[in-house]
TORPABA-660391 format. One line per field, with one value per residue (C-alpha): residue number from 1; x, y, z. Coordinates in nm, 3 decimals, padded with zeros to 5 digits. Each point is the difference from the previous one (the first is absolute). Example, Ala and Ser with C-alpha at 12.3 -4.5 7.8 and 13.67 -1.06 7.14 Angstrom:
nr = 1 / 2 .
X = 01.230 / 00.137 .
Y = -00.450 / 00.344 .
Z = 00.780 / -00.066 .
This chain:
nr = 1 / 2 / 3 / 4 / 5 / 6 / 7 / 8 / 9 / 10 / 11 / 12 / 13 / 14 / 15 / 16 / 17 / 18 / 19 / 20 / 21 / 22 / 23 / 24 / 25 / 26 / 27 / 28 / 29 / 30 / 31 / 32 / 33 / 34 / 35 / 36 / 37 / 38 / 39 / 40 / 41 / 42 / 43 / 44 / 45 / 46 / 47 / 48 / 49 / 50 / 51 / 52 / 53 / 54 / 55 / 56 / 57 / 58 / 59 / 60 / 61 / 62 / 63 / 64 / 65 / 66 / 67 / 68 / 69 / 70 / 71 / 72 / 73 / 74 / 75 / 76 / 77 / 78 / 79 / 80 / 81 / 82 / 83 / 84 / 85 / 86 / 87 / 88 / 89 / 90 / 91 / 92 / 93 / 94 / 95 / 96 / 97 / 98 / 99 / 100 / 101 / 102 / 103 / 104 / 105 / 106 / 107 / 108 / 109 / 110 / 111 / 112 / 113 / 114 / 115 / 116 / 117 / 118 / 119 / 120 / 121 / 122 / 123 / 124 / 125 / 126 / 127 / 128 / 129 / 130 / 131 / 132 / 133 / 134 / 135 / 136 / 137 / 138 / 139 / 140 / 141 / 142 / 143 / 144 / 145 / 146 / 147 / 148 / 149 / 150 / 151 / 152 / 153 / 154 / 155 / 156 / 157 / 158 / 159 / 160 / 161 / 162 / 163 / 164 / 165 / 166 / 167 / 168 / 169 / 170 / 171 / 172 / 173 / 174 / 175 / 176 / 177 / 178 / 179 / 180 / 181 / 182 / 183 / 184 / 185 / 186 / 187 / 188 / 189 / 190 / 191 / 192 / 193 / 194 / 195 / 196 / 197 / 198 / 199 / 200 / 201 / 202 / 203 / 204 / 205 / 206 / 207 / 208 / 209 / 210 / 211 / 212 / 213 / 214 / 215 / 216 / 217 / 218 / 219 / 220 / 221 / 222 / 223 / 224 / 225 / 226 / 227 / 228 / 229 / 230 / 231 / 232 / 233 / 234 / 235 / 236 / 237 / 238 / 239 / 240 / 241 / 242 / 243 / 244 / 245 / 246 / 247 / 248 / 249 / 250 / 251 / 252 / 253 / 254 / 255 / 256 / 257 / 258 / 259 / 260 / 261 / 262 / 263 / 264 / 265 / 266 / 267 / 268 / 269 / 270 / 271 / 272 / 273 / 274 / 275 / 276 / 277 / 278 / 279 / 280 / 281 / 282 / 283 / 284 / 285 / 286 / 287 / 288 / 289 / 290 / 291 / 292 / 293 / 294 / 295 / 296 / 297 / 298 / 299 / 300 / 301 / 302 / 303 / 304 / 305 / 306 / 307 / 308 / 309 / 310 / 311 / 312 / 313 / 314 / 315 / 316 / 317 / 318 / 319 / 320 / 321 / 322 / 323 / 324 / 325 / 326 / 327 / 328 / 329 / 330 / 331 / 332 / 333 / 334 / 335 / 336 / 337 / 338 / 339 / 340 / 341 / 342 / 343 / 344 / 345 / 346 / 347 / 348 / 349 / 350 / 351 / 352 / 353 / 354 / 355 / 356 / 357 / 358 / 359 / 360 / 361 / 362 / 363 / 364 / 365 / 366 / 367 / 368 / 369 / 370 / 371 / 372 / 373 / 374 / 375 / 376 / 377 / 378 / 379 / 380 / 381 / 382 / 383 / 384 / 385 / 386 / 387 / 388 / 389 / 390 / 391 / 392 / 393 / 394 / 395 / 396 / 397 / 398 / 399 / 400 / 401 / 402 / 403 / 404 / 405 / 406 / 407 / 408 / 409 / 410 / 411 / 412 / 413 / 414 / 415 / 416 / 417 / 418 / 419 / 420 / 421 / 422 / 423 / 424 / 425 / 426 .
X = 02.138 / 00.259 / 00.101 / 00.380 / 00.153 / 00.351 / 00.097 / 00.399 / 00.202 / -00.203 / -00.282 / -00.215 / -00.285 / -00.187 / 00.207 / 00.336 / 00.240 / 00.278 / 00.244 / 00.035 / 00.256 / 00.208 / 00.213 / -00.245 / -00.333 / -00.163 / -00.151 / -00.204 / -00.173 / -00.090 / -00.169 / -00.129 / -00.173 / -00.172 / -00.149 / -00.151 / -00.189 / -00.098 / -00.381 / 00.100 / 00.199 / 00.215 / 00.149 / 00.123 / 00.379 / 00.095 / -00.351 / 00.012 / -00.342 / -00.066 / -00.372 / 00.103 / 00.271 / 00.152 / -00.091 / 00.095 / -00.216 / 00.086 / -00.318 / -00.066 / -00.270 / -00.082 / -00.327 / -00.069 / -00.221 / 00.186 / 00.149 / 00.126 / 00.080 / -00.004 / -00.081 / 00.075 / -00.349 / -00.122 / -00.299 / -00.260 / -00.004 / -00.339 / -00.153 / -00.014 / 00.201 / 00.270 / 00.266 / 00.297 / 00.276 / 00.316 / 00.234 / -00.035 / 00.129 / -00.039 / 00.049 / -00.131 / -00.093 / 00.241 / 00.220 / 00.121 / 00.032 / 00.178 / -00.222 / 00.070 / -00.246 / -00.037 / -00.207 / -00.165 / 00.139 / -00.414 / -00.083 / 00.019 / -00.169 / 00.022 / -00.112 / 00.199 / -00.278 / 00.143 / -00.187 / -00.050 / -00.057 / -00.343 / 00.006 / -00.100 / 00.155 / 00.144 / 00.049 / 00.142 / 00.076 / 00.319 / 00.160 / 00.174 / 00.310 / 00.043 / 00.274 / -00.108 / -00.377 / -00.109 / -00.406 / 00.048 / -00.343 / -00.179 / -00.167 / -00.214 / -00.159 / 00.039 / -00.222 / -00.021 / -00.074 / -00.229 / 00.357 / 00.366 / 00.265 / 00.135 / 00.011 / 00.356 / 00.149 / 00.021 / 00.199 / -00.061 / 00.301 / -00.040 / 00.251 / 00.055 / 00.211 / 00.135 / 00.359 / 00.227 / -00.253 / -00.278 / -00.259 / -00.365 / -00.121 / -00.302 / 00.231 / -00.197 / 00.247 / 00.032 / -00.199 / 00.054 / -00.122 / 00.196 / -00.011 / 00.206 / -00.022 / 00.205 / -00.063 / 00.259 / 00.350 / 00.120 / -00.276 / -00.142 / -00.329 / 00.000 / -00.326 / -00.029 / -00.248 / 00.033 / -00.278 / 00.036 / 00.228 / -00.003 / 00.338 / 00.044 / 00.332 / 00.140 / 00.061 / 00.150 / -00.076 / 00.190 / 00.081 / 00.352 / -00.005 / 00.175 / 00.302 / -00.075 / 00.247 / -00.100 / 00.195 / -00.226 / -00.291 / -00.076 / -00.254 / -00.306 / -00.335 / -00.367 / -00.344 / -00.034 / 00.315 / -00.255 / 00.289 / -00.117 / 00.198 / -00.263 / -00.057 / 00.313 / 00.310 / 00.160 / -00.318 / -00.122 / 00.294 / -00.193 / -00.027 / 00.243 / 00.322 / -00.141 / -00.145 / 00.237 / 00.114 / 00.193 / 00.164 / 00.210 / -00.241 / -00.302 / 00.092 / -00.132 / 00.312 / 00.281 / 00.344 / 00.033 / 00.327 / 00.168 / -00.153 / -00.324 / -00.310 / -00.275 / -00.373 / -00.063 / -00.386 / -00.039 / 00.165 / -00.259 / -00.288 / -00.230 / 00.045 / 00.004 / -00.396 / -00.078 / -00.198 / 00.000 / 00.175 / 00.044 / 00.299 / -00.104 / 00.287 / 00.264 / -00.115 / -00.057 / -00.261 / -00.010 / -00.297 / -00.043 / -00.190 / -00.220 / 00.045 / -00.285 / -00.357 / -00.118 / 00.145 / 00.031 / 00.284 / 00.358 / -00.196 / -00.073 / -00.151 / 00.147 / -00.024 / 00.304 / 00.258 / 00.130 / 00.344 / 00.095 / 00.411 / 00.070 / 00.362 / 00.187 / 00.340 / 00.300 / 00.080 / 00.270 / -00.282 / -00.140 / -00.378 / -00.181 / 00.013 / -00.106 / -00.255 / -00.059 / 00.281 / 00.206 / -00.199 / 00.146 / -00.276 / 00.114 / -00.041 / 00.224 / -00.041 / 00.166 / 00.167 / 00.224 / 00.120 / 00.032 / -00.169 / -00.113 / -00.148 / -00.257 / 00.002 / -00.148 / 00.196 / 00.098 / 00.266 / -00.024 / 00.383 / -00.011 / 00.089 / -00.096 / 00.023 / 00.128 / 00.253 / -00.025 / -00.002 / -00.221 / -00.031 / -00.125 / -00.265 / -00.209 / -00.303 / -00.326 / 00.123 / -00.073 / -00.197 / -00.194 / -00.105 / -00.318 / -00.110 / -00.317 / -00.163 / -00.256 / 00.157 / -00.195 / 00.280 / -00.051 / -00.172 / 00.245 / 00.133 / -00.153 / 00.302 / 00.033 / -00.093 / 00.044 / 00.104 / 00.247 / -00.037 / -00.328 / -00.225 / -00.081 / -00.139 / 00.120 / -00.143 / 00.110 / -00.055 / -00.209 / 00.080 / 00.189 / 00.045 / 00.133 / 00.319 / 00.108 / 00.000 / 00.196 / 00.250 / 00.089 / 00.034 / 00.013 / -00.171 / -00.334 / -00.217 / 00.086 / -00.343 / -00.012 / -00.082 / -00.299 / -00.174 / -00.052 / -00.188 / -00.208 / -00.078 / 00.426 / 00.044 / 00.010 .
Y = 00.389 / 00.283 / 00.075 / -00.013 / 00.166 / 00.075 / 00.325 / 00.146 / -00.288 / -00.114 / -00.209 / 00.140 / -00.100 / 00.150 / -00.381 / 00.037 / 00.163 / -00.210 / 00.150 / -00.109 / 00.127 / -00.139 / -00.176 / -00.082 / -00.059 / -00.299 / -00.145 / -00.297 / 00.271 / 00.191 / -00.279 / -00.091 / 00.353 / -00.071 / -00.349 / 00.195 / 00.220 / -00.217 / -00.180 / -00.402 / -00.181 / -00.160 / 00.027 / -00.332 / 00.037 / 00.069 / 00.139 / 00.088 / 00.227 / -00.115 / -00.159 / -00.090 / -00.187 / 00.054 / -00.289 / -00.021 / -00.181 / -00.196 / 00.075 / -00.206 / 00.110 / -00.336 / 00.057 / 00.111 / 00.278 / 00.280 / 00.144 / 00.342 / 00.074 / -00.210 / 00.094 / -00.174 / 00.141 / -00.055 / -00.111 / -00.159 / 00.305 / -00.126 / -00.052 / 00.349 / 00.363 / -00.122 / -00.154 / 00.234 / -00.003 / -00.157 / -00.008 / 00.007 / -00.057 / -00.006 / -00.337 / -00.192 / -00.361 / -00.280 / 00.276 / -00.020 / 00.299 / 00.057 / 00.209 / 00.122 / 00.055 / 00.075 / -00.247 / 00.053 / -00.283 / -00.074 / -00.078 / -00.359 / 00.053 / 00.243 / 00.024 / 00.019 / 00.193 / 00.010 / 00.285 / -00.049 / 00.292 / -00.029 / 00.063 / -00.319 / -00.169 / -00.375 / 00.009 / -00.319 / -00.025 / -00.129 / -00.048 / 00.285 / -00.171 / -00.164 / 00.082 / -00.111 / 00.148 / -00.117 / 00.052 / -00.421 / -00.054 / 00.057 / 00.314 / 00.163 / 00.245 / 00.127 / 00.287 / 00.403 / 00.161 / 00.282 / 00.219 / -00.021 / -00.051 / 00.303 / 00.009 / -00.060 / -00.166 / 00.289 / 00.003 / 00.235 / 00.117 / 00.110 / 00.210 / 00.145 / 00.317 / -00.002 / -00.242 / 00.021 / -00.026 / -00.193 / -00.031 / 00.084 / -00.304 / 00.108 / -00.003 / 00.321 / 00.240 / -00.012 / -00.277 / -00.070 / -00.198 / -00.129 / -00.186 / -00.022 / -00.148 / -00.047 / 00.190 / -00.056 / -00.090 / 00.333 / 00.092 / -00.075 / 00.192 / 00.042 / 00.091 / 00.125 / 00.124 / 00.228 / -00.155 / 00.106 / 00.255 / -00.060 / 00.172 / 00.298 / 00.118 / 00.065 / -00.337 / -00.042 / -00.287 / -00.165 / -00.358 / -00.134 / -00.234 / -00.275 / -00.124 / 00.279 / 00.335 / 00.340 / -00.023 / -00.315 / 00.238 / 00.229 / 00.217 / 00.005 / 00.181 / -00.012 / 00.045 / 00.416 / 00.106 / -00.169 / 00.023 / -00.092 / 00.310 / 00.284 / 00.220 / -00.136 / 00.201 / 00.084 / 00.124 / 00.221 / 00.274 / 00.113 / -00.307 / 00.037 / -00.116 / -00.320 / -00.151 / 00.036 / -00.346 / -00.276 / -00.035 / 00.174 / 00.073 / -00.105 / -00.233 / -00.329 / -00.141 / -00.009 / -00.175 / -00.185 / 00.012 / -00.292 / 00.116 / -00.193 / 00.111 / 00.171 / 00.109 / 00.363 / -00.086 / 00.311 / 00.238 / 00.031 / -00.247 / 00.243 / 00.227 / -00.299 / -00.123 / 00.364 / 00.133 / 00.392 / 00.041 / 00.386 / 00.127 / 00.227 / 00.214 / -00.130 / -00.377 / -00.311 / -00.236 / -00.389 / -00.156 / -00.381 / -00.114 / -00.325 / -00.156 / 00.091 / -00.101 / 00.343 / 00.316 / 00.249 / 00.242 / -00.086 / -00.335 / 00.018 / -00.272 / 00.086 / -00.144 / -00.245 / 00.140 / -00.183 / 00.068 / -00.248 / 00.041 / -00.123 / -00.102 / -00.068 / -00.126 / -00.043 / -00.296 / -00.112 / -00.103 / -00.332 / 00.051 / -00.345 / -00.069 / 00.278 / -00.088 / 00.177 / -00.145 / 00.279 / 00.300 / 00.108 / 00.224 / 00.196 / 00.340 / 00.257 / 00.131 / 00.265 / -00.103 / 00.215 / 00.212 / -00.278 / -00.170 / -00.371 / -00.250 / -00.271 / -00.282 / -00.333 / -00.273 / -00.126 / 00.294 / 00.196 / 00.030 / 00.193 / 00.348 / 00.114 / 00.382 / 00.064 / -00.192 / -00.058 / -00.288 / -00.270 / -00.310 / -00.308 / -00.141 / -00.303 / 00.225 / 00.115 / 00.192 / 00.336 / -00.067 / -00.227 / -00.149 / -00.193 / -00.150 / 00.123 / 00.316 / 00.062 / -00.069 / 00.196 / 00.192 / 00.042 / 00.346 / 00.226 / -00.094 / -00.376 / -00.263 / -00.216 / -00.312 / 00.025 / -00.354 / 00.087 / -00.162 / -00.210 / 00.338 / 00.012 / 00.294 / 00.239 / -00.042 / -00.374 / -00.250 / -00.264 / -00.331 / -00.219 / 00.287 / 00.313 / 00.209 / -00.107 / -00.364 / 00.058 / 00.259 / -00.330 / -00.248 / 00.108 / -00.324 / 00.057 / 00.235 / 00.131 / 00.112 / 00.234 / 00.294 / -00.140 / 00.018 / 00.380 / 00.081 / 00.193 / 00.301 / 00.036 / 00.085 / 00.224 .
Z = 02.314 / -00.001 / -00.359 / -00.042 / -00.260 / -00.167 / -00.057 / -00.077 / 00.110 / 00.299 / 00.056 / 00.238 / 00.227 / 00.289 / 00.192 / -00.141 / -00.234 / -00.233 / -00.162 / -00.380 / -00.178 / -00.278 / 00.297 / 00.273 / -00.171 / 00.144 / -00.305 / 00.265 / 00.222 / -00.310 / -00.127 / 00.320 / 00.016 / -00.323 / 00.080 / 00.310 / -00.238 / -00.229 / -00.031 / -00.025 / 00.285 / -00.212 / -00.339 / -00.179 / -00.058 / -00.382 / -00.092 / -00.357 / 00.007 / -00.302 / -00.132 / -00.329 / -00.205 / -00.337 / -00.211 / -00.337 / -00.293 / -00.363 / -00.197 / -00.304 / -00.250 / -00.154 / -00.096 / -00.386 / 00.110 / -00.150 / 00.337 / -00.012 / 00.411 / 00.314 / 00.330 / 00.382 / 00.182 / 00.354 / -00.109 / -00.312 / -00.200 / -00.147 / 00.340 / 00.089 / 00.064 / 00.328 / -00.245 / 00.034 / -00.264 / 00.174 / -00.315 / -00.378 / -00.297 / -00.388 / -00.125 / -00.316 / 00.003 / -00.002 / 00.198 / 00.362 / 00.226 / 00.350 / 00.186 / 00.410 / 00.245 / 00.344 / 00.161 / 00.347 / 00.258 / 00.046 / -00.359 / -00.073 / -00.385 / -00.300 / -00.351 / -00.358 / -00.305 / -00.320 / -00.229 / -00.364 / -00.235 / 00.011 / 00.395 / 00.120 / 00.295 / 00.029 / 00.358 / 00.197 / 00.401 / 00.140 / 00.344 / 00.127 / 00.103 / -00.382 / -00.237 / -00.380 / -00.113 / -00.317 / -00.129 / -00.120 / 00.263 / 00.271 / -00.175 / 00.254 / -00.294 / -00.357 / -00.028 / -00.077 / 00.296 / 00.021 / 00.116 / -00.027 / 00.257 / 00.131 / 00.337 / 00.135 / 00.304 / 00.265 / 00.347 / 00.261 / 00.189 / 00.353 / 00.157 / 00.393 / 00.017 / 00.328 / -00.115 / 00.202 / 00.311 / 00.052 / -00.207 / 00.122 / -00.222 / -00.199 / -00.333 / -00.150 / 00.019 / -00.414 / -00.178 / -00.381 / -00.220 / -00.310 / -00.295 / -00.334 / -00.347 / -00.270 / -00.321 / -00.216 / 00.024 / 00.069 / 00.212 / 00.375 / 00.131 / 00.383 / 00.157 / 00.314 / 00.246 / 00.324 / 00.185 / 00.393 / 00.144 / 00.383 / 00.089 / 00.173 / -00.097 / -00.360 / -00.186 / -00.385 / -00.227 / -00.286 / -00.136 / -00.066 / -00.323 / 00.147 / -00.241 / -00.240 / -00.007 / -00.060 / -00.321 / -00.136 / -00.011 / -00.316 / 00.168 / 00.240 / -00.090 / 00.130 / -00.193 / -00.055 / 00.256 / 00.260 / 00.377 / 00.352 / 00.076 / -00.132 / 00.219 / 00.178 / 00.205 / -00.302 / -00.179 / 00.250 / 00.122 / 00.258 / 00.220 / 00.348 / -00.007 / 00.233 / -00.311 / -00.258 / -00.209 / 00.121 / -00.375 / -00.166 / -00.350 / -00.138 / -00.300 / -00.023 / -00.042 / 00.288 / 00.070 / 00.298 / 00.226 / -00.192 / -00.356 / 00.077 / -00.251 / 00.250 / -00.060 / 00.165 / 00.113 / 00.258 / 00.227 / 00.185 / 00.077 / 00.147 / -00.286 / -00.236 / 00.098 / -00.169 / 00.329 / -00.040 / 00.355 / 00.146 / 00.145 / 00.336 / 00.156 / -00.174 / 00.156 / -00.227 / 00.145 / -00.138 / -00.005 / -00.028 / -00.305 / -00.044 / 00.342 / 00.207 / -00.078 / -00.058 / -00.049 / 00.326 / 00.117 / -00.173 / -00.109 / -00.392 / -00.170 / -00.415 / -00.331 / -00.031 / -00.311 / -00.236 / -00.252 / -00.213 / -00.084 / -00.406 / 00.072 / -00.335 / 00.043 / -00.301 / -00.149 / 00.206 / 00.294 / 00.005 / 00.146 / -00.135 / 00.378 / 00.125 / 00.252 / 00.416 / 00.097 / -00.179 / 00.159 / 00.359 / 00.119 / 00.287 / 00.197 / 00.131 / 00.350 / 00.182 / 00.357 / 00.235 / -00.305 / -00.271 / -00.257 / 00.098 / -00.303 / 00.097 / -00.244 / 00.014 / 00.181 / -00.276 / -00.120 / 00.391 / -00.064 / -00.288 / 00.034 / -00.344 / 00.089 / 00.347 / 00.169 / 00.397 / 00.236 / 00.027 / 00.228 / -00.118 / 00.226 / 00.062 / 00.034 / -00.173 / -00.336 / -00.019 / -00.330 / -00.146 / -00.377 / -00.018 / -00.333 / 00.027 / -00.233 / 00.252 / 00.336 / 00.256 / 00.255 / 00.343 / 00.116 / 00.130 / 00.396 / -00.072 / -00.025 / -00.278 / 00.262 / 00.343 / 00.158 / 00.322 / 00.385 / -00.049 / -00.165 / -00.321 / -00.209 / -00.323 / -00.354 / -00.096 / 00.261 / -00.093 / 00.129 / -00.273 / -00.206 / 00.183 / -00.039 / 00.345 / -00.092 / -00.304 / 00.170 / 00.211 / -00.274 / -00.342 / -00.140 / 00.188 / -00.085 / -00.293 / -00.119 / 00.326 / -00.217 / -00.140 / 00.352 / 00.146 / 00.263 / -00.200 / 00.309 / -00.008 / -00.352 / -00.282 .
């Protein structure tokens, strides 16, 4: 298949050229070219790419057992280590707390643990889909475990770099994963890790706090002055002019276009996974990181990095319901002598730093966020789940529970990423 590609005004293949300026760009035959490229057949119209749903909970503590915090977990904290933290709260008993969590669209049970001072655990299981949770019966276990809950609900975020073409599909270009907790009422942590780095041009990171302004946050510091940026463009003077940064400084903390609070992750993802790369004749080389099964040429398999962000914002910022749905992860890219940001589908309209034009499409997105900490990504140049003219291949394509399946309807399927082919990915 002959890649076509867009480049100035035009879009150009080796079949046909279009012009697409401002007056004559044919939006239908730009789209067109995109459904060529991409994996699936078909894409169900008004796809939301989304695997998980918002869902908000009354908690009651009307037990006398002494509570001091509640928690919404994934799973019976008591029953072993896979309960993630999906939202928490102080509360005391008789009291009744509001607590937000983002649900994935597969779950169809969770679990409510109050914690006493003592450190045991009243824990209780409800339907996902309920409203009111109250600890009045049905208590699956009262018990001190032999740990306590700390592990928190994690998303990985996929992202492709190539926006505004197509996509090559195997959604490792960046991959992050994220969580965040509540600390106090001044004070979210974000934690994020740089996990694969399949690009091969210069990409940027950051994430827009969605509803929040720059001017609602106090500061933004990390553990010991810990930046994915050491060893970074603006670091190192002596790196070509071909790798310099995509932003404008190094603080945490940036304004978006319209005043928008913004994380600075990295400049630089290549430079961000902390590889000691060489600069030969005034030539930058990028290597891909953690998307090949061993290590060989430009192919480095590295230890993931981690940063977690301690965001305090002033008192005028309401964050009790702060939960993923206010982080807009997203990557910068340059294209044709601009700067081009891939966010999920959710907010792919944003334009938090740069400002250009962008079609809407009924298409695959150009990223993706799966509600999964240890989603395993396709190796680099394997699709995300081939399923186009009767063949069938890529990393996700098991029957009743591929990517293809849900691409096509977004009600089936929507465990898909549970299922790798387990020769296809990371």
């Amino acid at each position: 298949m002959t890649k076509k590609v867009i480049m100035g005004g035009l879009i150009l293949s080796s079949s046909f050229t279009l012009s697409c300026n401002k007056e004559m760009f044919d939006e239908e035959k730009y789209e067109d070219l995109i459904k060529e490229e991409q994996p699936v057949d078909s894409v169900q119209v008004g796809h939301t790419w989304s695997l998980a749903t918002l869902r908000t909970y009354q908690v009651t503590a009307n037990l006398n057992v002494g509570a001091k915090r509640v928690y919404i977990l994934s799973a019976n904290p008591v029953d072993g280590n896979d309960a993630e933290i999906m939202a928490q709260a102080d509360i005391a008993d008789g009291e009744q707390k509001q607590l937000t969590a983002c649900v994935p669209t597969m779950t169809s049970g969770l679990y409510a643990a109050l914690l006493d001072s003592l450190g045991t655990y009243t824990v209780i299981g409800f339907r996902a889909t309920a409203e009111e949770v109250n600890f009045s019966g049905g208590l699956l276990a009262k018990q001190k475990p032999l740990t306590t809950i700390d592990k928190l609900q994690t998303f990985t975020y996929l992202f492709e770099e190539e926006l505004p073409e197509p996509g090559d599909y195997d959604y490792n270009d960046v991959v992050l994963r994220i969580s965040q907790e509540a600390l106090s009422e001044r004070q979210i942590d974000i934690h994020v890790e740089l996990s694969a780095v399949g690009a091969s041009k210069k990409v940027g990171a950051a994430i827009r706090l969605v509803d929040y302004k720059k001017t609602d946050v106090d500061s933004i510091t990390t553990d010991g002055g810990d930046t994915f940026n050491l060893g970074g463009p603006n670091y190192d003077q002596s790196l070509p002019e071909s790798s310099v940064s995509i932003w404008d400084n190094i603080e945490h903390l940036q304004s978006g276009r319209n005043g928008e609070a913004v994380i600075n992750l990295f400049e630089d993802a290549h430079w961000a996974m902390g590889d000691n790369l060489s600069v030969e004749y005034g030539v930058f080389t990028r290597k891909t990181y953690n998307v090949s099964k061993t290590s060989y040429g430009d192919a480095e398999i590295m230890p993931t990095r981690q940063v977690t962000y301690h965001v305090f914002f002033n008192k005028n910022a309401d964050i009790s319901k702060f939960t993923f749905s206010s982080l807009d992860p997203f990557i910068v890219e340059d294209y044709n002598g601009g700067y081009w940001e891939v966010h999920c589908y959710e907010h792919r309209m944003a334009q938090t730093i740069y400002n250009y034009s962008l079609v809407e499409l009924n298409t695959l997105p150009w990223a993706l966020m799966i509600p999964y900490s240890a989603f395993r990504y396709p190796l680099e140049g394997v699709d995300i789940g081939f399923s186009k003219d009767g063949a069938n291949s890529g990393a996700y394509l098991v029957d009743k529970h591929s990517f293809g399946e849900w691409a096509r309807d977004i009600n089936s399927s929507t465990d898909w990423y549970l299922y790798p082919m387990n020769n296809r990915v990371f």
